[in-house]
PDB file of N, CA, C and O in Angstrom, chain B, residues numbered from 101:
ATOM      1  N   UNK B 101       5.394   6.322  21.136  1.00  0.00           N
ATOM      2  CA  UNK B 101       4.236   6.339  22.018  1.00  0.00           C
ATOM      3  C   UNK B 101       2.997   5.981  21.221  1.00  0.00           C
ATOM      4  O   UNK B 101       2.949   6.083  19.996  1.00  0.00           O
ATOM      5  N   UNK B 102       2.155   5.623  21.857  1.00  0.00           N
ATOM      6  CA  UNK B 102       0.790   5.058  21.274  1.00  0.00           C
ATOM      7  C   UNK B 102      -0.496   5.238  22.106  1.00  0.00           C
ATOM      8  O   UNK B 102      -0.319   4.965  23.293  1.00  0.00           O
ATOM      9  N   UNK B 103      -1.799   5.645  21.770  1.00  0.00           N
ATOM     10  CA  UNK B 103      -2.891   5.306  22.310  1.00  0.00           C
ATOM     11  C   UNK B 103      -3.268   3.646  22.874  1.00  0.00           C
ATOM     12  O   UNK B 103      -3.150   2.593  22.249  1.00  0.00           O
ATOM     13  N   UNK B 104      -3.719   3.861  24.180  1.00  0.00           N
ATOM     14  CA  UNK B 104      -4.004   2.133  24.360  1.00  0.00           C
ATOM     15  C   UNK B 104      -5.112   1.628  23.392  1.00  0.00           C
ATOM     16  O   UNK B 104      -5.619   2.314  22.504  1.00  0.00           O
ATOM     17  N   UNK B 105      -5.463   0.146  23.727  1.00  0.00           N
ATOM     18  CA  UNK B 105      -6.375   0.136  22.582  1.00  0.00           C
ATOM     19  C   UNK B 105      -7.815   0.128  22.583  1.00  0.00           C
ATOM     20  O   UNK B 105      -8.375   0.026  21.491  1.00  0.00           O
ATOM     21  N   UNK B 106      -8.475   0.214  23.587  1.00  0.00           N
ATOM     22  CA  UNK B 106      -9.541   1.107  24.244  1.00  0.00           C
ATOM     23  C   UNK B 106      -9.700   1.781  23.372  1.00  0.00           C
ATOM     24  O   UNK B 106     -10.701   1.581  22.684  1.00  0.00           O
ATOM     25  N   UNK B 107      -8.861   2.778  23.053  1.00  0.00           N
ATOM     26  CA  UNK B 107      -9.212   4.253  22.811  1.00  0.00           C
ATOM     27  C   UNK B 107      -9.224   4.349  20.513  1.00  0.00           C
ATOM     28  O   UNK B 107      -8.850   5.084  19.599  1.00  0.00           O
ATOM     29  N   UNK B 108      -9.740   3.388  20.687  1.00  0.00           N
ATOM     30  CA  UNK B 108      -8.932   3.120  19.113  1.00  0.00           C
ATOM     31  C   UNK B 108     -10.561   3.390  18.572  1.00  0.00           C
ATOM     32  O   UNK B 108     -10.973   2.268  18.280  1.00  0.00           O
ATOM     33  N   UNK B 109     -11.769   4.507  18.288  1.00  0.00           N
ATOM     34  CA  UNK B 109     -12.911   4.497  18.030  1.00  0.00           C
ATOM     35  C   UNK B 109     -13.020   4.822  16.476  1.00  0.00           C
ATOM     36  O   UNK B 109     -14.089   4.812  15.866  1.00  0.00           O
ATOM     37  N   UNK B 110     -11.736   5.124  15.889  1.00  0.00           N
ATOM     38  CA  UNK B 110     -11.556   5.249  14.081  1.00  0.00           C
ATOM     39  C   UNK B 110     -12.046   3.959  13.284  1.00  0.00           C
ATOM     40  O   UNK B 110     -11.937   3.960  12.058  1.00  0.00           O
ATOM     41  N   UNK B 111     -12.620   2.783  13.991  1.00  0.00           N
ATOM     42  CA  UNK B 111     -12.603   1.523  13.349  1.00  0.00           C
ATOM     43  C   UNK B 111     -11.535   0.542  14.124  1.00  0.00           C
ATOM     44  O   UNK B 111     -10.864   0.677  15.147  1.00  0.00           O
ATOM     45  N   UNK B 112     -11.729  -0.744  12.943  1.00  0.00           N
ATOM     46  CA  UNK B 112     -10.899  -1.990  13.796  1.00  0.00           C
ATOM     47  C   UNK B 112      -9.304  -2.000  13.926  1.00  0.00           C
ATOM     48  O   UNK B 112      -8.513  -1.692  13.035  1.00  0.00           O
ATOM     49  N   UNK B 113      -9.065  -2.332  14.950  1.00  0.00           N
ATOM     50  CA  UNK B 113      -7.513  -2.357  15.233  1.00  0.00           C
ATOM     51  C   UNK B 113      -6.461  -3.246  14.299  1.00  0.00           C
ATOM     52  O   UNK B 113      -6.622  -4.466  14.328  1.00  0.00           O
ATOM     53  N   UNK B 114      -5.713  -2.868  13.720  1.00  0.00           N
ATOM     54  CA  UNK B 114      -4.643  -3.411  12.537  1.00  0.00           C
ATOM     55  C   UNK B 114      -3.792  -3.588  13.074  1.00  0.00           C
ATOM     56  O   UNK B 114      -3.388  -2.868  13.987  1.00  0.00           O
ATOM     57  N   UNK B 115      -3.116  -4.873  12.561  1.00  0.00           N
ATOM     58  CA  UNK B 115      -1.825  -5.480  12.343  1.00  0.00           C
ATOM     59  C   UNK B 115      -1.048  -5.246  11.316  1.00  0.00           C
ATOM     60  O   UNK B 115      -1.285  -5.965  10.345  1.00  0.00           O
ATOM     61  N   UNK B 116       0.039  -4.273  11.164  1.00  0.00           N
ATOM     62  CA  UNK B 116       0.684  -4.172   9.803  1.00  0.00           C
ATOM     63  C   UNK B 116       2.503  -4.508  10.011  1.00  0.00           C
ATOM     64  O   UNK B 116       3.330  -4.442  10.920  1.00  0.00           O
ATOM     65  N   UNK B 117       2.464  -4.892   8.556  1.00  0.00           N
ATOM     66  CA  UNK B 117       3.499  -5.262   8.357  1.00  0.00           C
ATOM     67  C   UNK B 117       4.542  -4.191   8.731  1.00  0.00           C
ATOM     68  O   UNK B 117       5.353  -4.346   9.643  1.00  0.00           O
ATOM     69  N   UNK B 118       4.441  -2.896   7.815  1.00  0.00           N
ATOM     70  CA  UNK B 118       5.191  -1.808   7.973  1.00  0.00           C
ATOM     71  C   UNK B 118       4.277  -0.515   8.123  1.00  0.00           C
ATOM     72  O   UNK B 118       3.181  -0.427   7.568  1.00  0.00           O
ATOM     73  N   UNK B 119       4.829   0.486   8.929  1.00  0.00           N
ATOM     74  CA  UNK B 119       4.150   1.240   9.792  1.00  0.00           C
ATOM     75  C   UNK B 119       5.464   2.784   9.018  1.00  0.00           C
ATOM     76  O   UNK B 119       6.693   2.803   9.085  1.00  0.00           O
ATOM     77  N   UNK B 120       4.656   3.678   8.471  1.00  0.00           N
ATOM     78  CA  UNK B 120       5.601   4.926   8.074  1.00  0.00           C
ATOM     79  C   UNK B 120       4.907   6.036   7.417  1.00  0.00           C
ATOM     80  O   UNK B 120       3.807   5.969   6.868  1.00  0.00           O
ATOM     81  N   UNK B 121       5.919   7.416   7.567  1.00  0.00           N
ATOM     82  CA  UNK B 121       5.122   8.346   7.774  1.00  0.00           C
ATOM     83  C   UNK B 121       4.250   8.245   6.241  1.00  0.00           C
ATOM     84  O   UNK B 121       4.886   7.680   5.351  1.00  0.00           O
ATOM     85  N   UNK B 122       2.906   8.727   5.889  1.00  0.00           N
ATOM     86  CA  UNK B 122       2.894   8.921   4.640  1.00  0.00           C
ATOM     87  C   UNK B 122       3.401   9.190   3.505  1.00  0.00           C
ATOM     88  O   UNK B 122       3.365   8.791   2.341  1.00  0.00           O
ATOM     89  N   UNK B 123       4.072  10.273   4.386  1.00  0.00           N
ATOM     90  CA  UNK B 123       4.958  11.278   3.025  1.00  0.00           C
ATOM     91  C   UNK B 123       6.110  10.729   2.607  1.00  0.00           C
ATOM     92  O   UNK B 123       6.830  11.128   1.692  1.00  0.00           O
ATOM     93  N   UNK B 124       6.289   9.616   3.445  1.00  0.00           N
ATOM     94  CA  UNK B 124       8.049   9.069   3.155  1.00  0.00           C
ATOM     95  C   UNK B 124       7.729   8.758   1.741  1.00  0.00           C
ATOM     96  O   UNK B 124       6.649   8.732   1.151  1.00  0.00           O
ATOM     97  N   UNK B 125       9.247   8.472   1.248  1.00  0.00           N
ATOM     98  CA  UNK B 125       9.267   7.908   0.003  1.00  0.00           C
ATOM     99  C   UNK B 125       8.600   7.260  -0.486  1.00  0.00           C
ATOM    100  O   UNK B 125       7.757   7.417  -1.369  1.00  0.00           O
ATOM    101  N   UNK B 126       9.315   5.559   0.685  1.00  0.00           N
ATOM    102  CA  UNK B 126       8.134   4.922  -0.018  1.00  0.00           C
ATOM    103  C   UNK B 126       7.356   4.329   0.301  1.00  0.00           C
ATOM    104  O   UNK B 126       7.094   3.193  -0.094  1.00  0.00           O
ATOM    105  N   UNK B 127       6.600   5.181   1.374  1.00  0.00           N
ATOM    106  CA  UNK B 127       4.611   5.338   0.857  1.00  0.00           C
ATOM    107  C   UNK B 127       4.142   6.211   0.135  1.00  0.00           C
ATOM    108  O   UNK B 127       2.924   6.307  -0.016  1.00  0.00           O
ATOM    109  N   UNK B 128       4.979   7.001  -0.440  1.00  0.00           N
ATOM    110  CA  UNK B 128       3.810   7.810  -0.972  1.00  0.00           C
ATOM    111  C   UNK B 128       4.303   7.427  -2.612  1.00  0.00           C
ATOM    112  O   UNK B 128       3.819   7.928  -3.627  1.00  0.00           O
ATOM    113  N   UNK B 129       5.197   6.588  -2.558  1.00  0.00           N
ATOM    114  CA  UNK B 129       5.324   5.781  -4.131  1.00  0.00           C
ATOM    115  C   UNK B 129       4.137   4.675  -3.969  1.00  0.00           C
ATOM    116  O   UNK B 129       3.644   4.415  -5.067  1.00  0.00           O
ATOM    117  N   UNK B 130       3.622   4.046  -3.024  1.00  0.00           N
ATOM    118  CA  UNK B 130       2.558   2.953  -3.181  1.00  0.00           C
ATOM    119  C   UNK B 130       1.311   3.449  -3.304  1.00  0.00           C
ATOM    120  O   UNK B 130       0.373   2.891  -3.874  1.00  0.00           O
ATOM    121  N   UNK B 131       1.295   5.206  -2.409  1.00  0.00           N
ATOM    122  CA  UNK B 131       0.038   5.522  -2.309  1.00  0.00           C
ATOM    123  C   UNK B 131      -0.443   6.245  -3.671  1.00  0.00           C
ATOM    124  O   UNK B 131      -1.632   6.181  -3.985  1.00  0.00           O
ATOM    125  N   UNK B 132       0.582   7.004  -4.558  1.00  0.00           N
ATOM    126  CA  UNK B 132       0.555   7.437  -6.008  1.00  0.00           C
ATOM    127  C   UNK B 132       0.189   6.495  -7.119  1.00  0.00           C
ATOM    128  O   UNK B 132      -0.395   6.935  -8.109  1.00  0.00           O
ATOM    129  N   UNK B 133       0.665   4.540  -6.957  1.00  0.00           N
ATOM    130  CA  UNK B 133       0.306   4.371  -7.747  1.00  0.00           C
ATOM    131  C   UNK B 133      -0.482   3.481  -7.626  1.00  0.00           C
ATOM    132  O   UNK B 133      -0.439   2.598  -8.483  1.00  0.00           O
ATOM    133  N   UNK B 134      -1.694   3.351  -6.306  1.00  0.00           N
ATOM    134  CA  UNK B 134      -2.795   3.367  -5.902  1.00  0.00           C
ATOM    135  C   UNK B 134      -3.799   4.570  -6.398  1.00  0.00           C
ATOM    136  O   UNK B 134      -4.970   4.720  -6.051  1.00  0.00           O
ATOM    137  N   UNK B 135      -3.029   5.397  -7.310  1.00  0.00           N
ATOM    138  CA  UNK B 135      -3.889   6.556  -6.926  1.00  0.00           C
ATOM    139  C   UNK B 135      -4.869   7.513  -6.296  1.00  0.00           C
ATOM    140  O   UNK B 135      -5.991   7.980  -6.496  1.00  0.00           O
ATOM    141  N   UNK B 136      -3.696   7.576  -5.276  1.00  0.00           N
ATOM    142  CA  UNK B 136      -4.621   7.901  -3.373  1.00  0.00           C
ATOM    143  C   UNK B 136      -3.631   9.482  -3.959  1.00  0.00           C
ATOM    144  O   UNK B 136      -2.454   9.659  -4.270  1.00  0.00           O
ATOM    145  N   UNK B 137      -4.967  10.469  -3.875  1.00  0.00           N
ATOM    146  CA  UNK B 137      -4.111  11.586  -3.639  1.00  0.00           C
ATOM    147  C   UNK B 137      -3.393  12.029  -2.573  1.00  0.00           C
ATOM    148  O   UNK B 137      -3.942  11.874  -1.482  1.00  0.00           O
ATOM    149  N   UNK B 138      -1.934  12.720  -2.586  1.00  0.00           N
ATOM    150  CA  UNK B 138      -1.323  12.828  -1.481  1.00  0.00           C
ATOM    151  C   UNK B 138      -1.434  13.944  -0.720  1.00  0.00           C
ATOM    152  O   UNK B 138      -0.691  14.006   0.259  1.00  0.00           O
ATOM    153  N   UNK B 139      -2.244  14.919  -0.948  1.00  0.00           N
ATOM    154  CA  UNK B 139      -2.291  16.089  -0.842  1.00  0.00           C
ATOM    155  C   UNK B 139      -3.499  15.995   0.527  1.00  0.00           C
ATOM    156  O   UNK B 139      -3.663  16.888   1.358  1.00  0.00           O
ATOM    157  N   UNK B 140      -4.343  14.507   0.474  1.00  0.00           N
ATOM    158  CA  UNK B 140      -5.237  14.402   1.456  1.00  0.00           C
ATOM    159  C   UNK B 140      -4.615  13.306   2.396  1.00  0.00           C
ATOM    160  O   UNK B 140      -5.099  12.563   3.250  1.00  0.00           O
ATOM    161  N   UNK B 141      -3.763  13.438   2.062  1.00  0.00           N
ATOM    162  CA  UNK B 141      -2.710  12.224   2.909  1.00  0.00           C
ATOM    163  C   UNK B 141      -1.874  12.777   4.165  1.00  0.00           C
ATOM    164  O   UNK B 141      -1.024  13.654   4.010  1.00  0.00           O
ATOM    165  N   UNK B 142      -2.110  12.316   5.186  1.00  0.00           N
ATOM    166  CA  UNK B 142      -1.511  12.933   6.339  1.00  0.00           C
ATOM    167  C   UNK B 142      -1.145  11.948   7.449  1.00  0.00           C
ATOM    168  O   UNK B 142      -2.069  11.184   7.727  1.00  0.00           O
ATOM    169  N   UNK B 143       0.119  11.758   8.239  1.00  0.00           N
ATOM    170  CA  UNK B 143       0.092  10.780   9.038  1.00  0.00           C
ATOM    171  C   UNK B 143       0.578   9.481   9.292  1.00  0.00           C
ATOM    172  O   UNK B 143       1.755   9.467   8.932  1.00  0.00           O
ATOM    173  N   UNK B 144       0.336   8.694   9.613  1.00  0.00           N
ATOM    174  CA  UNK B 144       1.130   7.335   9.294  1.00  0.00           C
ATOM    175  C   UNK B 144       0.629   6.288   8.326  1.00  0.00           C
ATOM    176  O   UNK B 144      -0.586   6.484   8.296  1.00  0.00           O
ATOM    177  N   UNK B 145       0.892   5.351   7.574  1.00  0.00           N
ATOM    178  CA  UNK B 145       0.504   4.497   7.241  1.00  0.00           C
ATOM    179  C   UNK B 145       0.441   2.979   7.245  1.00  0.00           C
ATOM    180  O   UNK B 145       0.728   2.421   8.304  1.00  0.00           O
ATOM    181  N   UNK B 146       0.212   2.480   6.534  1.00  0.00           N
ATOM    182  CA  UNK B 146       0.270   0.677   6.943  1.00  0.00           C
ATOM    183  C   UNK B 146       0.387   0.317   5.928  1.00  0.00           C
ATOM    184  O   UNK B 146      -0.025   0.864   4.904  1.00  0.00           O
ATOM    185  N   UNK B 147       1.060  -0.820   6.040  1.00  0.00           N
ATOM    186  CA  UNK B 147       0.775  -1.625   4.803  1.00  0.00           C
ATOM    187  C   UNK B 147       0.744  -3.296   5.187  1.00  0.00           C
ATOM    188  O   UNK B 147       1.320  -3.730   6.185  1.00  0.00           O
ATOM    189  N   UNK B 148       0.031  -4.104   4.302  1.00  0.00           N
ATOM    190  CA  UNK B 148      -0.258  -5.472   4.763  1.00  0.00           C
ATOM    191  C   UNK B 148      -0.742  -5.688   5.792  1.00  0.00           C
ATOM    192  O   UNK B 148      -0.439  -6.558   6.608  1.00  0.00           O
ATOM    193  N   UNK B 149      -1.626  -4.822   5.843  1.00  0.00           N
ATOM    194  CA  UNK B 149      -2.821  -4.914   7.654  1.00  0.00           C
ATOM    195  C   UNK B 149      -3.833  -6.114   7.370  1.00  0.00           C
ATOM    196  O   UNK B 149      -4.359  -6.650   6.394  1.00  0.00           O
ATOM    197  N   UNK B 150      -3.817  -6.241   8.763  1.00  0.00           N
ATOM    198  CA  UNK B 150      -4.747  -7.280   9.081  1.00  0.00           C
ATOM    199  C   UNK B 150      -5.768  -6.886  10.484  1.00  0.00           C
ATOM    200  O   UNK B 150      -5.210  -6.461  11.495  1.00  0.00           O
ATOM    201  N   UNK B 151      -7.030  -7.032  10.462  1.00  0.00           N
ATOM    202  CA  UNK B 151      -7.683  -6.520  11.840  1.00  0.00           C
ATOM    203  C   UNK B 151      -6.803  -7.469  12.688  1.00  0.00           C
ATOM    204  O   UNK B 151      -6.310  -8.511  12.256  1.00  0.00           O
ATOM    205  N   UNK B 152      -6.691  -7.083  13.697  1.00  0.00           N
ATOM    206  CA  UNK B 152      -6.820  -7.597  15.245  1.00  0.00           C
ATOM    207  C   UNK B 152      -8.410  -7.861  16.559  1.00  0.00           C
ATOM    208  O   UNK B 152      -9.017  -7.087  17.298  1.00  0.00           O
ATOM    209  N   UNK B 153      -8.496  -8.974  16.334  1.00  0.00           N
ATOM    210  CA  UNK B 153      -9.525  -8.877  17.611  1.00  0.00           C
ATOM    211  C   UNK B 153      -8.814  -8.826  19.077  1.00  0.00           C
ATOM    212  O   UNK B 153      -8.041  -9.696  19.479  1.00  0.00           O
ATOM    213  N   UNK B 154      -9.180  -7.721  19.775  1.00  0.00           N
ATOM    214  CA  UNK B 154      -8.640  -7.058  20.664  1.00  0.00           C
ATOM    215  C   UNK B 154      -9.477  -8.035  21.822  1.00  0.00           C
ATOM    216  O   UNK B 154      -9.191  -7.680  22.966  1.00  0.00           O
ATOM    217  N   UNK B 155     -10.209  -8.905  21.780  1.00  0.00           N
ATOM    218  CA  UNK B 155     -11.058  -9.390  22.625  1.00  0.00           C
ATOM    219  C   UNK B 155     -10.137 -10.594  22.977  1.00  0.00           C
ATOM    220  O   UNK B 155     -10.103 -11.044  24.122  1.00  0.00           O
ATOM    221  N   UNK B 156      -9.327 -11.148  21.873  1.00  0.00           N
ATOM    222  CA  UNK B 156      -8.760 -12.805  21.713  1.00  0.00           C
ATOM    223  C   UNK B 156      -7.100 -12.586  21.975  1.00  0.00           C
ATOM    224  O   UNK B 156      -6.339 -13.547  21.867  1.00  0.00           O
ATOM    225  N   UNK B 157      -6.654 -11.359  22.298  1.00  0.00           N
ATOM    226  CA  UNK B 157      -5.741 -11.167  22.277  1.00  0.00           C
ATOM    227  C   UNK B 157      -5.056 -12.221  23.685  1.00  0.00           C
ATOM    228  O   UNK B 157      -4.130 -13.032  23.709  1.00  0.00           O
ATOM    229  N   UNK B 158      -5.954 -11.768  24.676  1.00  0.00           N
ATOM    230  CA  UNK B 158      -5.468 -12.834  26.095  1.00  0.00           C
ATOM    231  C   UNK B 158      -5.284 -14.325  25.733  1.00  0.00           C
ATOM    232  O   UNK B 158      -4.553 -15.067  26.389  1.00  0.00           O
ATOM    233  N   UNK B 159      -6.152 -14.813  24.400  1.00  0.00           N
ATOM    234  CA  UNK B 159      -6.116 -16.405  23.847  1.00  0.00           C
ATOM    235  C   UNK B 159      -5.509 -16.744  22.853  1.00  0.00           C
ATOM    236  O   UNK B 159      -5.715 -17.668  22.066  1.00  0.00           O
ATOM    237  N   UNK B 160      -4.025 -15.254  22.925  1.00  0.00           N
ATOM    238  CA  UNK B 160      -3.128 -16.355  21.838  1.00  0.00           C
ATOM    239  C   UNK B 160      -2.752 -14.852  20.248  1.00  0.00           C
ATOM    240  O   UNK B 160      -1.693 -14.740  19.630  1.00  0.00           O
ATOM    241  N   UNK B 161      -3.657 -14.242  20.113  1.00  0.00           N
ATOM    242  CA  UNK B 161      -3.728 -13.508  18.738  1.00  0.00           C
ATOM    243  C   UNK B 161      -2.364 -12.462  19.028  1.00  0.00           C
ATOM    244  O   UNK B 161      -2.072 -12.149  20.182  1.00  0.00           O
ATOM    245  N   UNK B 162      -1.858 -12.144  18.265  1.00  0.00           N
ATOM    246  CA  UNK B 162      -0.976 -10.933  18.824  1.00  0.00           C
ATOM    247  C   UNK B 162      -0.490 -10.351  17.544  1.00  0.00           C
ATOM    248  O   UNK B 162      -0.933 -10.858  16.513  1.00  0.00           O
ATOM    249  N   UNK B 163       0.331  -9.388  17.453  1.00  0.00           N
ATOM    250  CA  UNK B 163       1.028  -8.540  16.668  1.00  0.00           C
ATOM    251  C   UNK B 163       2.050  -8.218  16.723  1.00  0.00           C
ATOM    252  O   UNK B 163       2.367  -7.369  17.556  1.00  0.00           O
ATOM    253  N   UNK B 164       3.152  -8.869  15.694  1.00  0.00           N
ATOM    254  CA  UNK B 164       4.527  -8.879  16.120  1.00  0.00           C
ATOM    255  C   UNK B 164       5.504  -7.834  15.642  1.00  0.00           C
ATOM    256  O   UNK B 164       6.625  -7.495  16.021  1.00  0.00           O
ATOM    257  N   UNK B 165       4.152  -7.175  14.031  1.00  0.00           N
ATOM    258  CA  UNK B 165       4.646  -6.057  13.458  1.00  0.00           C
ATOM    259  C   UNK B 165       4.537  -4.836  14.600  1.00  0.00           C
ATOM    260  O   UNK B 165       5.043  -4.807  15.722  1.00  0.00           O
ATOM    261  N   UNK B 166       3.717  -3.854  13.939  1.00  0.00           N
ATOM    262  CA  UNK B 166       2.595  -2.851  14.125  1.00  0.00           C
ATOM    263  C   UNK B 166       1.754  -2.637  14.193  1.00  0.00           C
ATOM    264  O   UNK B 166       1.098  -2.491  13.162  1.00  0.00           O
ATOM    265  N   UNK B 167       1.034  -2.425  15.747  1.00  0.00           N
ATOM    266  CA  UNK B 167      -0.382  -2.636  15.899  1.00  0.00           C
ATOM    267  C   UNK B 167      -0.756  -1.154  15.588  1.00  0.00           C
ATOM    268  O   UNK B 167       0.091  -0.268  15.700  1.00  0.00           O
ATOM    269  N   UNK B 168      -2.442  -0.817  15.072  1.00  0.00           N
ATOM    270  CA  UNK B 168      -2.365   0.771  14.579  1.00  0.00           C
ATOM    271  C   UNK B 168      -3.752   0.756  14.270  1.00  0.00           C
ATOM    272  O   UNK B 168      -4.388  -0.050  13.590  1.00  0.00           O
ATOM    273  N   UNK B 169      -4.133   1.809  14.897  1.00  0.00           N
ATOM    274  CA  UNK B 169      -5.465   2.457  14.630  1.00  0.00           C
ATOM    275  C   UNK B 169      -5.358   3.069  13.596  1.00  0.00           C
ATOM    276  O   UNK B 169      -4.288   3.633  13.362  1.00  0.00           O
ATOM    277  N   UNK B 170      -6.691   3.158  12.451  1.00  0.00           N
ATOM    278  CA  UNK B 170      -6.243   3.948  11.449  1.00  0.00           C
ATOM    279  C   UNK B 170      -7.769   4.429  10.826  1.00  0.00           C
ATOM    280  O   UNK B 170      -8.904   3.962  10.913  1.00  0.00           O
ATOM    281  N   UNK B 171      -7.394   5.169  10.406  1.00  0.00           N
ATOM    282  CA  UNK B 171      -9.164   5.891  10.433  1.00  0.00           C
ATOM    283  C   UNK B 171      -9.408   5.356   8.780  1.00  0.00           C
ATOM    284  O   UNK B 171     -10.576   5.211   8.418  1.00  0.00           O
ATOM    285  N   UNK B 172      -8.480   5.120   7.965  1.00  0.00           N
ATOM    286  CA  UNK B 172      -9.194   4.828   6.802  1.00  0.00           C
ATOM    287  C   UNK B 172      -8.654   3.197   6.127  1.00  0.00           C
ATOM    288  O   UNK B 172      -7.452   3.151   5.865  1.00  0.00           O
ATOM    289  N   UNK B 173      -9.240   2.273   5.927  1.00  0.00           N
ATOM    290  CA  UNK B 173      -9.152   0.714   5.868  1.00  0.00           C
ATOM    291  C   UNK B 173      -9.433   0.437   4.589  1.00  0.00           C
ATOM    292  O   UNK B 173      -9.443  -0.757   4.286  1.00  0.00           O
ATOM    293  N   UNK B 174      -9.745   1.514   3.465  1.00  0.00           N
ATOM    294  CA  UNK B 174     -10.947   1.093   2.578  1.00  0.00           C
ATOM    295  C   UNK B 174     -10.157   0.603   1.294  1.00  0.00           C
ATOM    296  O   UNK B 174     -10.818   0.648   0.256  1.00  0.00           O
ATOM    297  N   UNK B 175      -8.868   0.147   1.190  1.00  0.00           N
ATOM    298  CA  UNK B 175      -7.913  -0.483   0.819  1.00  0.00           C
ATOM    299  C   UNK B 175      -7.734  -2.027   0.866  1.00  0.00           C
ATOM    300  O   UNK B 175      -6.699  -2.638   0.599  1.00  0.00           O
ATOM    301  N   UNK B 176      -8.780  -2.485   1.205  1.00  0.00           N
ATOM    302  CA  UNK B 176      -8.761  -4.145   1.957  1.00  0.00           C
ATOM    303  C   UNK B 176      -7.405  -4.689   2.475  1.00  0.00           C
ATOM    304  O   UNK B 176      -7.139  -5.891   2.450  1.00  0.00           O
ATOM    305  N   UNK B 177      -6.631  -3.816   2.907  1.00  0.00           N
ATOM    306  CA  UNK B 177      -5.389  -4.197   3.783  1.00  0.00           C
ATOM    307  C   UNK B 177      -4.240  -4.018   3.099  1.00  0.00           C
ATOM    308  O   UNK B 177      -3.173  -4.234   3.674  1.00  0.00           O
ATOM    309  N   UNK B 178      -4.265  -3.640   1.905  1.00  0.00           N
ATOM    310  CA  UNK B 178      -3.208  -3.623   1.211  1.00  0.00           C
ATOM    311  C   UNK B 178      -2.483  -1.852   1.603  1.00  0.00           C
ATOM    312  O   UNK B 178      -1.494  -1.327   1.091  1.00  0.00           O
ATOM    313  N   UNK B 179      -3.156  -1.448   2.373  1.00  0.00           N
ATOM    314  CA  UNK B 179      -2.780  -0.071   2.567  1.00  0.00           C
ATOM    315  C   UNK B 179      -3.688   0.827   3.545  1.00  0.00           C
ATOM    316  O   UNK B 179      -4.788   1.247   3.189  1.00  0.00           O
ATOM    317  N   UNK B 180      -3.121   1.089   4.829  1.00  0.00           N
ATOM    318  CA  UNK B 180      -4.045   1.599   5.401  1.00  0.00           C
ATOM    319  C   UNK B 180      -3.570   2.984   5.872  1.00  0.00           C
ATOM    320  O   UNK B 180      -2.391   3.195   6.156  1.00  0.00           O
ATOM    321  N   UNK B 181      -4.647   4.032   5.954  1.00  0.00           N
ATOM    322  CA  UNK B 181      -4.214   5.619   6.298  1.00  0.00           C
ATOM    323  C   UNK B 181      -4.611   5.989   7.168  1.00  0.00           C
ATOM    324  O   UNK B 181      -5.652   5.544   7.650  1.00  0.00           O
ATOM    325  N   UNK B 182      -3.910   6.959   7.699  1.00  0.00           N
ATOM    326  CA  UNK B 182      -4.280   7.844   8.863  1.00  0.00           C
ATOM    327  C   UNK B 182      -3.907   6.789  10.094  1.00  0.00           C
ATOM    328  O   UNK B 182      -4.720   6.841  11.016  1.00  0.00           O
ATOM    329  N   UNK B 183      -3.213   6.183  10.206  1.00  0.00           N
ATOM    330  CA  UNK B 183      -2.470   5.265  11.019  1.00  0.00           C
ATOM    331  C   UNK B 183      -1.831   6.042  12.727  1.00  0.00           C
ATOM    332  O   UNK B 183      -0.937   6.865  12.924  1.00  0.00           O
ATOM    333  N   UNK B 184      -2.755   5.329  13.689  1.00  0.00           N
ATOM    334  CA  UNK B 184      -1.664   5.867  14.889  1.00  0.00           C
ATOM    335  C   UNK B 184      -1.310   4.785  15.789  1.00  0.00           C
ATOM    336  O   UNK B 184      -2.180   4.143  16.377  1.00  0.00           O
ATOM    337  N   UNK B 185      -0.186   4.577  15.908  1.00  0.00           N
ATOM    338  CA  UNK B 185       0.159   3.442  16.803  1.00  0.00           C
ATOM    339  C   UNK B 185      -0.440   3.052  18.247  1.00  0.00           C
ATOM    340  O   UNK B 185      -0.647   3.948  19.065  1.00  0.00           O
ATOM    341  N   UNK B 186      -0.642   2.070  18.468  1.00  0.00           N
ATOM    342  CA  UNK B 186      -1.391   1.700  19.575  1.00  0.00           C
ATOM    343  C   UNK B 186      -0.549   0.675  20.981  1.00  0.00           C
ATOM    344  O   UNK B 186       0.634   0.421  20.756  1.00  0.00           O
ATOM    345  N   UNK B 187      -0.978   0.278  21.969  1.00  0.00           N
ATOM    346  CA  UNK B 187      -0.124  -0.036  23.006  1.00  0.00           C
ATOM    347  C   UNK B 187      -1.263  -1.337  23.352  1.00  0.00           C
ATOM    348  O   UNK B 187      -2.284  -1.137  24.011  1.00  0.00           O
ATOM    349  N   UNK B 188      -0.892  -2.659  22.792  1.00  0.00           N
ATOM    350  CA  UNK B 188      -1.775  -3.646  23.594  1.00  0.00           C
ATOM    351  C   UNK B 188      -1.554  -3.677  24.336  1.00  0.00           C
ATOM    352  O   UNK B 188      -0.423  -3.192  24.340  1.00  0.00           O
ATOM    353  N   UNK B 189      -1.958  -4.109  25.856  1.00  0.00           N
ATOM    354  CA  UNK B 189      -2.300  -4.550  26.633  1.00  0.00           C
ATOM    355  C   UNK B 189      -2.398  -6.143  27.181  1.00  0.00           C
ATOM    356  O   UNK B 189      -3.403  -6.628  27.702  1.00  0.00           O
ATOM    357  N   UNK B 190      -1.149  -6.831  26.949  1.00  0.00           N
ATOM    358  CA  UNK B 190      -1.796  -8.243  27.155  1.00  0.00           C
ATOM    359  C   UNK B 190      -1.824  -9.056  28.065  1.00  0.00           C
ATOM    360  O   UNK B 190      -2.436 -10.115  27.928  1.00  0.00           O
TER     361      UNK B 190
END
C-alpha cells in the first residue's frame, strides 16, 4: 500500500531503483559505509533515486522501479531515507 501522490509534503517524489526496509542487510551495509548512523535510521529506503515530476507524468515520465516519498534526499540520490511508497495516478 502507498500514499497517493498528492499527499507526498516530505519533499520531491523519487524514482528508485530498489526500495527496502532500512534495517535489512543490505541497506544498512550501504548506509554504514556511508556513514549514516543506524540507530537514526528508521523505515524504508532507496537507492538510485531520481525526482519525479508529478506534473509530466500524464506526458510520458513514469516509474518503472519504486515511486517513494522520502523525507530525507540529502544523499544526491545515491541513497534516500525515510522512504514511503506512493500510488501514481496516471
Amino acid at each position: 500500500s502507498g500514499i497517493p501522490a498528492g499527499e507526498c509534503n516530505t519533499g520531491s517524489i523519487q524514482c528508485c531503483d530498489q526500495v527496502q526496509d532500512a534495517k535489512s542487510e543490505h541497506m544498512s551495509g550501504i548506509l554504514s559505509a556511508l556513514g549514516i548512523d543506524l540507530s537514526s535510521v528508521s523505515g524504508l529506503a532507496g537507492t538510485s533515486c531520481s525526482p519525479i515530476d508529478v506534473l509530466a507524468l500524464g506526458g510520458g515520465s513514469s516509474c518503472t522501479q519504486a515511486p517513494v516519498c522520502c523525507n530525507n534526499n540529502t544523499y544526491q540520490g545515491l541513497i534516500n531515507i525515510g522512504c514511503v511508497p506512493i500510488i501514481l495516478q496516471l
